[in-house]
Every structure is written in structure tokens, then in C-alpha cells.
N, CA, C and O atoms as a printed pandas DataFrame, in Angstrom:
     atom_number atom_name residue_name chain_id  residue_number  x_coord  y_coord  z_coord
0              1         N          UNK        A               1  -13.599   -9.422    4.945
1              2        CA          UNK        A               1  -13.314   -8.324    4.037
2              3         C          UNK        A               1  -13.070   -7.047    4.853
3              4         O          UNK        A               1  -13.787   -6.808    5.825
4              5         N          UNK        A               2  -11.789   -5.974    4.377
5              6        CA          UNK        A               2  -11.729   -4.895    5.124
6              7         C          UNK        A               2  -12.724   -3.513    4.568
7              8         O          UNK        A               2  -13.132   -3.403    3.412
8              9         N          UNK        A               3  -12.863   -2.993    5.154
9             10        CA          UNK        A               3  -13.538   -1.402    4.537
10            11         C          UNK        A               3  -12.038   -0.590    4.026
11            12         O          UNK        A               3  -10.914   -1.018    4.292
12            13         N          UNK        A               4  -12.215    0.162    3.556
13            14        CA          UNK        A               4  -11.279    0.981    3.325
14            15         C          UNK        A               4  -10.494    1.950    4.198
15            16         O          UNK        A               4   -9.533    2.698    4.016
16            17         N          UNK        A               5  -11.216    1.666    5.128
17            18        CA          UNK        A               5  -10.725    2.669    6.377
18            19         C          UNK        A               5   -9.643    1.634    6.504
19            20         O          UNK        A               5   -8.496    1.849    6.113
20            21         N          UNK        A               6  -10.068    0.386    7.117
21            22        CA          UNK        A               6   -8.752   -0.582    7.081
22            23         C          UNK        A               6   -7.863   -0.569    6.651
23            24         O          UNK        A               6   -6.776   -0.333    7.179
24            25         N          UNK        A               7   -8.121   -0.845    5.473
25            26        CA          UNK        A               7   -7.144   -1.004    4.328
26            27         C          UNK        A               7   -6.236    0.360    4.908
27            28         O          UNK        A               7   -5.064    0.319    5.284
28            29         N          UNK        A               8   -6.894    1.252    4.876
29            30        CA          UNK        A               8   -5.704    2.321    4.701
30            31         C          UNK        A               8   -4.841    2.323    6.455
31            32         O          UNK        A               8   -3.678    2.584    6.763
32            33         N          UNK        A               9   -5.743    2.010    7.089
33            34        CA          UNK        A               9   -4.894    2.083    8.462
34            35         C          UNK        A               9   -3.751    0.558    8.452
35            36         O          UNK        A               9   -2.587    0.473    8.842
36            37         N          UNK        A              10   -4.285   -0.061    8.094
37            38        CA          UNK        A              10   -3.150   -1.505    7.831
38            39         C          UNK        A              10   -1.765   -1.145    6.828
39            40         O          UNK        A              10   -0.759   -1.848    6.924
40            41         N          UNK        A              11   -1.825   -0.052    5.922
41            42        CA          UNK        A              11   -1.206    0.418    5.276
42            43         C          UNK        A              11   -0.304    1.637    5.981
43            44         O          UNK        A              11    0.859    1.361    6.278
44            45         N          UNK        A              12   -0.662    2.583    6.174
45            46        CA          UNK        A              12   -0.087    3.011    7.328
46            47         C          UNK        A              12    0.431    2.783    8.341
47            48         O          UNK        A              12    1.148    3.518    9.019
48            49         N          UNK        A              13    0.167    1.941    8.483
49            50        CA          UNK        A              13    1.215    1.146    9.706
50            51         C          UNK        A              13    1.688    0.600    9.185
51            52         O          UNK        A              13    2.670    0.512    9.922
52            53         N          UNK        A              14    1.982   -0.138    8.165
53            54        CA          UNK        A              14    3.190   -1.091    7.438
54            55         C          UNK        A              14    4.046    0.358    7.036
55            56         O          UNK        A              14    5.179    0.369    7.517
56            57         N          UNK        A              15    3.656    1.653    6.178
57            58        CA          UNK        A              15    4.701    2.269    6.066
58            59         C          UNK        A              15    5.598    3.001    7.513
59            60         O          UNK        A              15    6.824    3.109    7.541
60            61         N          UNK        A              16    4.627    3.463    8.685
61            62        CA          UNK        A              16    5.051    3.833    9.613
62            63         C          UNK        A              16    6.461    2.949   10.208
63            64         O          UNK        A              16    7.578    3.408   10.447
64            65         N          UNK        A              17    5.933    1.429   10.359
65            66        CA          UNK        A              17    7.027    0.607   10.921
66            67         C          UNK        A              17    7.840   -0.079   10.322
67            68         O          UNK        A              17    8.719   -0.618   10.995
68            69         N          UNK        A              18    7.815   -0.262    9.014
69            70        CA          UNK        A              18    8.884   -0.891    8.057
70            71         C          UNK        A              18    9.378    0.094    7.356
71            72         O          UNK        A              18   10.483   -0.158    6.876
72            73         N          UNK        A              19    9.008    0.987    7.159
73            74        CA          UNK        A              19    9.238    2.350    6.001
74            75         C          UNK        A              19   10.034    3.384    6.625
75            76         O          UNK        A              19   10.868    4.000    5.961
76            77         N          UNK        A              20    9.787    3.684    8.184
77            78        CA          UNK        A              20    9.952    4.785    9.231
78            79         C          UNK        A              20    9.307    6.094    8.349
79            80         O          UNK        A              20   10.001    7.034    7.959
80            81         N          UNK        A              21    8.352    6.012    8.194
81            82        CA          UNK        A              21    7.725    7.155    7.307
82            83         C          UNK        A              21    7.007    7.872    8.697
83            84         O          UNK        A              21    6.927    7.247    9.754
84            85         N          UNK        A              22    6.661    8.828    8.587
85            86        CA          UNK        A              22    6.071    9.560    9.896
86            87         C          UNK        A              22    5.054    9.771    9.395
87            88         O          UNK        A              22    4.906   10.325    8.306
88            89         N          UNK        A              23    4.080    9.308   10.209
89            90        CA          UNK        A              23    2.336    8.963   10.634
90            91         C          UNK        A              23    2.049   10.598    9.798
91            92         O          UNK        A              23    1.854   10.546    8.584
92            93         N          UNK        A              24    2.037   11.854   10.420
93            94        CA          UNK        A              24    2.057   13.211    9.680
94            95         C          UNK        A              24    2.069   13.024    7.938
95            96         O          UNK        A              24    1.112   13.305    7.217
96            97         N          UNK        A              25    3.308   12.517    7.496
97            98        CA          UNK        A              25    3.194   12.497    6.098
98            99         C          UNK        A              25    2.650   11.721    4.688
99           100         O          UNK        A              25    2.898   11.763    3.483
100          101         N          UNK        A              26    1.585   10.852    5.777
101          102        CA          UNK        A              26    1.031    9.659    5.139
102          103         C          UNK        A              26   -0.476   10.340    5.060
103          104         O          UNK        A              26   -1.113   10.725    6.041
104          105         N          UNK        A              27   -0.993   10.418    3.405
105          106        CA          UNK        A              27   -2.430   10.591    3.414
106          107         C          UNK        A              27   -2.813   10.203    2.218
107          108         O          UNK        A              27   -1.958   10.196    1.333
108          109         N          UNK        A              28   -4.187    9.790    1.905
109          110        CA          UNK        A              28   -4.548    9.033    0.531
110          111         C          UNK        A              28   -3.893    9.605   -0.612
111          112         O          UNK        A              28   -3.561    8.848   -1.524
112          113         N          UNK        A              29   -3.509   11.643   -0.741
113          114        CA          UNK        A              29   -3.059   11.930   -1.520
114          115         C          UNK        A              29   -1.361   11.471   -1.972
115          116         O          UNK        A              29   -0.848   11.540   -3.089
116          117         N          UNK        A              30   -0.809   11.041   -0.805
117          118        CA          UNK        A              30    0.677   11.301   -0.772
118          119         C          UNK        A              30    1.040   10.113   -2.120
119          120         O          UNK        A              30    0.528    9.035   -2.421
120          121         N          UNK        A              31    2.190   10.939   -2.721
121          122        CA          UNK        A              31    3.191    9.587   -3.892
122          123         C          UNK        A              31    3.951    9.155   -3.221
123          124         O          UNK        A              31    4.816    9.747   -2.577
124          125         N          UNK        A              32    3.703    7.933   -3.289
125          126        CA          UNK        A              32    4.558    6.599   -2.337
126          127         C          UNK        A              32    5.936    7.547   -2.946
127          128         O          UNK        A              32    6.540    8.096   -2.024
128          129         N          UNK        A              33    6.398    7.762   -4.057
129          130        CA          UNK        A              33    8.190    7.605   -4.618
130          131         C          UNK        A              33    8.042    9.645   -4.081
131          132         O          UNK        A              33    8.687   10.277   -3.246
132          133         N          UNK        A              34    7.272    9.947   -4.726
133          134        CA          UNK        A              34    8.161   11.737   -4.172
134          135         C          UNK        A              34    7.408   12.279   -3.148
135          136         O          UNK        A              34    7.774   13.448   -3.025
136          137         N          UNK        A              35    6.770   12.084   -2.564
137          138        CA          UNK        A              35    5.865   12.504   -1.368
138          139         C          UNK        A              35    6.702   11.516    0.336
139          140         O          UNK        A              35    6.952   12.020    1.431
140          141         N          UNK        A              36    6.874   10.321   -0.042
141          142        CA          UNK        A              36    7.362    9.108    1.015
142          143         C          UNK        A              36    8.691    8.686    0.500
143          144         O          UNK        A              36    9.272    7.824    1.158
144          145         N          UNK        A              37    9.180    9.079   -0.404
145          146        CA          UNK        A              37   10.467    8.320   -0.911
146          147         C          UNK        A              37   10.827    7.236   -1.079
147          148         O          UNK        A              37   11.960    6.797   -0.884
148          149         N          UNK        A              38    9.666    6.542   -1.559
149          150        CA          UNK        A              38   10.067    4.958   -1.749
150          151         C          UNK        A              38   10.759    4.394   -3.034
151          152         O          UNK        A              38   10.236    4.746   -4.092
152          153         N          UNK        A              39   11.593    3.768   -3.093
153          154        CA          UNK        A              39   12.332    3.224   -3.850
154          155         C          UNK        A              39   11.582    2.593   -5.100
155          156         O          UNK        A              39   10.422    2.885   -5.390
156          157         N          UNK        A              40   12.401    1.663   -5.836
157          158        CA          UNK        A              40   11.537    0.430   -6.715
158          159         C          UNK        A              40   11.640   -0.614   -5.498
159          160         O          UNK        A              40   10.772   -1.469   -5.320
160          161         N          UNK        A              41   12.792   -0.476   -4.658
161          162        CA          UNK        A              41   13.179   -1.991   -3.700
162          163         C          UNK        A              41   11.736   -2.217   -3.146
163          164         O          UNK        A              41   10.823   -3.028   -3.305
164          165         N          UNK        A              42   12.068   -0.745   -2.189
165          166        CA          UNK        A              42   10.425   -0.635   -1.313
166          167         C          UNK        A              42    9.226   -0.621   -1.426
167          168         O          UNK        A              42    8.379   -0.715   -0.537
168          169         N          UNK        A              43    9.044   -0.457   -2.961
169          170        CA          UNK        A              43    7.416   -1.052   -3.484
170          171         C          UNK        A              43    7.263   -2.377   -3.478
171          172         O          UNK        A              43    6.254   -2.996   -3.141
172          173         N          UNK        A              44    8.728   -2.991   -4.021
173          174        CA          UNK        A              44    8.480   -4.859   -4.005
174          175         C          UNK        A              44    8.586   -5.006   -2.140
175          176         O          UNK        A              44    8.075   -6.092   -1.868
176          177         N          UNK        A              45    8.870   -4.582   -1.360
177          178        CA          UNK        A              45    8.897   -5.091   -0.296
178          179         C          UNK        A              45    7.503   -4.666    0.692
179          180         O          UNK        A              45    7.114   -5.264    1.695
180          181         N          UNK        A              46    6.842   -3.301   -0.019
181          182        CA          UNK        A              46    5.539   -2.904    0.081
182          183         C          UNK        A              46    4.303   -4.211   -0.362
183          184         O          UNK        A              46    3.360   -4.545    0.355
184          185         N          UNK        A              47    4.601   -4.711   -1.553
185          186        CA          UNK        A              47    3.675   -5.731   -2.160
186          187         C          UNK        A              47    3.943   -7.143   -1.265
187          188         O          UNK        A              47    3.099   -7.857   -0.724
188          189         N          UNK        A              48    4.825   -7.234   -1.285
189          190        CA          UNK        A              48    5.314   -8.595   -0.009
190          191         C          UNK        A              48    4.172   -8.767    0.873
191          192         O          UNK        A              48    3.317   -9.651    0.919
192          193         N          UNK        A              49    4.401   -7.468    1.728
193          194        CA          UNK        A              49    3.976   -6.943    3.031
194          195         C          UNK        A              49    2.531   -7.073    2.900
195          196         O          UNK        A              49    1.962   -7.690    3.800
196          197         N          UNK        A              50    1.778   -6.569    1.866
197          198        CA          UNK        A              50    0.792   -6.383    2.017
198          199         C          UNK        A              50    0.159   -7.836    1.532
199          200         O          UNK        A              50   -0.944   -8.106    2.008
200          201         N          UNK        A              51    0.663   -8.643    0.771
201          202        CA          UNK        A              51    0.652   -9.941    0.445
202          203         C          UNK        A              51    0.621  -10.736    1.587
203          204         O          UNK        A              51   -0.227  -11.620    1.465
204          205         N          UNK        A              52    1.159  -10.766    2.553
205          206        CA          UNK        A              52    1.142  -11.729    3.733
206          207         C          UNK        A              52   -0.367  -10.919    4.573
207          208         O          UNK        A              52   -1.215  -11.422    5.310
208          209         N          UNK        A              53   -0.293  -10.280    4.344
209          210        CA          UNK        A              53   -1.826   -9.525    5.471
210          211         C          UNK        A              53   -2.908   -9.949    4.984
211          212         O          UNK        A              53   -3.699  -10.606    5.661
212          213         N          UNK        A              54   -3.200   -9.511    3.214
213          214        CA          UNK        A              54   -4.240  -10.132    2.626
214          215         C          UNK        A              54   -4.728  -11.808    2.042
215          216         O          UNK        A              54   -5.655  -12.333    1.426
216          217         N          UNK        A              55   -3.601  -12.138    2.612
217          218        CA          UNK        A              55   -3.358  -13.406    1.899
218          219         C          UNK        A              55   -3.486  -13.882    0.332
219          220         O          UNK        A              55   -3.514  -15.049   -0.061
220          221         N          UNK        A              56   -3.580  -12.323   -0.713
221          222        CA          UNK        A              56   -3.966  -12.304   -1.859
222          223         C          UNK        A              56   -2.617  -12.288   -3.190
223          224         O          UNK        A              56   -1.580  -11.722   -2.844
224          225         N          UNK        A              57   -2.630  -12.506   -3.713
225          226        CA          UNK        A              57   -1.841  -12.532   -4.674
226          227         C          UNK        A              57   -1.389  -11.304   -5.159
227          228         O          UNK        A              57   -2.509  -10.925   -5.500
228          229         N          UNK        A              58   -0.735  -10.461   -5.439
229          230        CA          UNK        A              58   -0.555   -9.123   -6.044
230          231         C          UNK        A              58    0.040   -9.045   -7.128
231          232         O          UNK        A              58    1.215   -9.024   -6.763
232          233         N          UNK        A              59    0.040   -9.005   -7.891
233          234        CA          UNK        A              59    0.810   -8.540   -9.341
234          235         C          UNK        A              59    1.140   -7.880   -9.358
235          236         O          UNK        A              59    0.522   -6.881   -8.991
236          237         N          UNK        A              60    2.860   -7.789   -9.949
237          238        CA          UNK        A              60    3.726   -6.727  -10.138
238          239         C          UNK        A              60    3.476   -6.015  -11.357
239          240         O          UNK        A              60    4.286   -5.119  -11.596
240          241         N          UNK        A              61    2.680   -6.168  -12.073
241          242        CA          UNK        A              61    2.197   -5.271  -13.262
242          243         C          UNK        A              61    1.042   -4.644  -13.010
243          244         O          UNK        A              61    0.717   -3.852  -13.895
244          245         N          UNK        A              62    0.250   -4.741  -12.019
245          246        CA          UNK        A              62   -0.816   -4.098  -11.154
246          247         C          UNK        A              62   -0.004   -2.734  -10.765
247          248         O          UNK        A              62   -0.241   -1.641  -11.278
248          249         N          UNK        A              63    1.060   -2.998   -9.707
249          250        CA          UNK        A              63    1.490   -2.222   -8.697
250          251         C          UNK        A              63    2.572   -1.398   -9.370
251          252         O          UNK        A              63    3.102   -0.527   -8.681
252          253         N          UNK        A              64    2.976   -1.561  -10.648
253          254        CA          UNK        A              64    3.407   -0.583  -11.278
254          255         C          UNK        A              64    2.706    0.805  -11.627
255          256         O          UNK        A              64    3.261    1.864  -11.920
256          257         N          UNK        A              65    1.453    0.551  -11.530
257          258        CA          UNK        A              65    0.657    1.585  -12.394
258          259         C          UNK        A              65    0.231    3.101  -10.989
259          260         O          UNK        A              65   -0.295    4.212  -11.059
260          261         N          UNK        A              66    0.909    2.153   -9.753
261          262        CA          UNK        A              66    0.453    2.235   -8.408
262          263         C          UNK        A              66    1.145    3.839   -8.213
263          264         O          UNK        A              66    2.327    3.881   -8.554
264          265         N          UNK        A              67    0.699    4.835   -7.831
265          266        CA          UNK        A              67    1.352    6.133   -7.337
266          267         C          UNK        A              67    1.245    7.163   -6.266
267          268         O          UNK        A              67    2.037    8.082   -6.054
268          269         N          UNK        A              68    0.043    6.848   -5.560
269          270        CA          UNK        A              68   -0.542    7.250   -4.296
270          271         C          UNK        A              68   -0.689    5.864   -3.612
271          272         O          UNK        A              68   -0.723    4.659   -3.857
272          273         N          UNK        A              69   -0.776    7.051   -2.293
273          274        CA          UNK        A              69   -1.594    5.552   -1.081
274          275         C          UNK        A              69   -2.784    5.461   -1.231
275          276         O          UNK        A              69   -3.551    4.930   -0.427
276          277         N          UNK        A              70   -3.151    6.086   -2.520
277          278        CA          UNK        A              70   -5.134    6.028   -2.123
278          279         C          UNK        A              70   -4.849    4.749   -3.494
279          280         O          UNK        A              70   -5.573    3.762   -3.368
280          281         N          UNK        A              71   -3.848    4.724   -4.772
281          282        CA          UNK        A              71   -4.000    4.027   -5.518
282          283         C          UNK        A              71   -3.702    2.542   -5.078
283          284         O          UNK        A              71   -4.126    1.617   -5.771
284          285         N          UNK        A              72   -2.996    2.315   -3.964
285          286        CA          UNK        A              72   -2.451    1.136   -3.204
286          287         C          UNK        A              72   -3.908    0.743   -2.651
287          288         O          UNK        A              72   -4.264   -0.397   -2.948
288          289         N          UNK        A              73   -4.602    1.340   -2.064
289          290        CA          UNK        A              73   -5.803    1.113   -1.413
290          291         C          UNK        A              73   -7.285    1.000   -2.183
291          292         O          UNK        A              73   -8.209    0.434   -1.600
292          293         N          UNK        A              74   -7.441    1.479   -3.319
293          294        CA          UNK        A              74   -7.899    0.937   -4.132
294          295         C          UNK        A              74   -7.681   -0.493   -4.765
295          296         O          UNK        A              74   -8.598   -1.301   -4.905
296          297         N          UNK        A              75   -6.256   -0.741   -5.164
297          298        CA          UNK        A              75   -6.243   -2.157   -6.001
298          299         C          UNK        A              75   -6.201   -3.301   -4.338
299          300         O          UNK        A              75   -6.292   -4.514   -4.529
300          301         N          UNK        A              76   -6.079   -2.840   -3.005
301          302        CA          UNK        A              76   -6.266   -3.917   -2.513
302          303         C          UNK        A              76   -7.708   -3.908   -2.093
303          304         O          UNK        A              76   -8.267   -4.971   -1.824
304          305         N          UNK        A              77   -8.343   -2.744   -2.023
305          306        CA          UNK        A              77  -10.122   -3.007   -1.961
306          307         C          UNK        A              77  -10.649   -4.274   -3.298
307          308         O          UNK        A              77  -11.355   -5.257   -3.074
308          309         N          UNK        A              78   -9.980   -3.818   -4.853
309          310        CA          UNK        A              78  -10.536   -4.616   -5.682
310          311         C          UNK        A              78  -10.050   -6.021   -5.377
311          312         O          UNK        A              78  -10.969   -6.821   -5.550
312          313         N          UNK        A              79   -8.917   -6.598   -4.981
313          314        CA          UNK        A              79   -8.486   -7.725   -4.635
314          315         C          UNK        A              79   -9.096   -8.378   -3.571
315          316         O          UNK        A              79   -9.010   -9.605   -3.514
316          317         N          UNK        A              80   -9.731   -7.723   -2.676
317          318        CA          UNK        A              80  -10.457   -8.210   -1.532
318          319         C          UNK        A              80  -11.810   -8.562   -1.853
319          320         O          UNK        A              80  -12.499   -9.513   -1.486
320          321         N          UNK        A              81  -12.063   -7.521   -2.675
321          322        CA          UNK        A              81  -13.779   -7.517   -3.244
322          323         C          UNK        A              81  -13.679   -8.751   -4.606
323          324         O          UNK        A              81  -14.755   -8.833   -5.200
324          325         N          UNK        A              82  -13.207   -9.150   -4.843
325          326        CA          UNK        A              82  -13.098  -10.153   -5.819
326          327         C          UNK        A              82  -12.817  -11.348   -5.824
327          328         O          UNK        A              82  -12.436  -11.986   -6.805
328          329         N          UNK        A              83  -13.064  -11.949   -4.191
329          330        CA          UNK        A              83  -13.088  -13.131   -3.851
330          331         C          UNK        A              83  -14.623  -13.785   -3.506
331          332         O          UNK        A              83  -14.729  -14.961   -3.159
């Protein structure tokens, strides 16, 4: 199981190197879509990503509701904690 510190540094680095988001503009507050500019593409390719790390299932009706990196890091704390 990760702590949340994890979680969020495993996350940050998936946006840093697949995203080219700069390390500076990434913080629990930031909105993935107007803070990072992520698409609809790049949330499904966000959930992918984070799907192969956790080995957990993610739901796309979960990750809709999703709008910060702290809300991304929350639903994968509950997904981790619920095994």
C-alpha cells in the first residue's frame, strides 16, 4: 500500500513525463483541465497510466467527478485502501 505522499509523487511524475507538465505547476490544489490543461483524451490516458501502476481497476464514472490532483489522489488512496 502507498501513503499519500506516494501516491502523489507517482502522480507527478506520470504528469511531468507523459503530460510535459512542469514539476513548478503541479500541486494538490492544481485543476488537472484549467490549472494543467488536460484534455478529456488525457484524463482517459491519465486513468490508463495510473491503472497499470496500481494494478487496480478505475472507473470512468469515478474519474469524472475528478478535478484536482489532490481529488486523483484521494480516489487512488480509497482504491488502494480497499483491498
Amino acid at each position: 500500500m502507498q501513503s499519500r505522499e506516494q501516491i502523489y509523487q507517482t502522480l507527478a511524475d506520470i504528469l511531468i513525463e507523459e503530460f510535459e507538465i512542469e514539476a513548478d505547476d503541479i500541486s494538490l490544489e492544481a485543476n488537472l483541465y484549467t490549472d494543467l490543461d488536460l484534455d478529456s483524451i488525457d484524463a482517459i490516458d491519465l486513468v490508463i497510466k495510473l491503472r497499470d501502476i496500481t494494478n487496480e481497476k478505475i472507473e470512468p464514472e469515478v474519474f469524472k467527478l475528478v478535478r484536482t490532483v489532490e481529488d486523483v489522489v484521494n480516489e487512488i488512496e480509497k482504491l488502494t485502501l480497499a483491498k
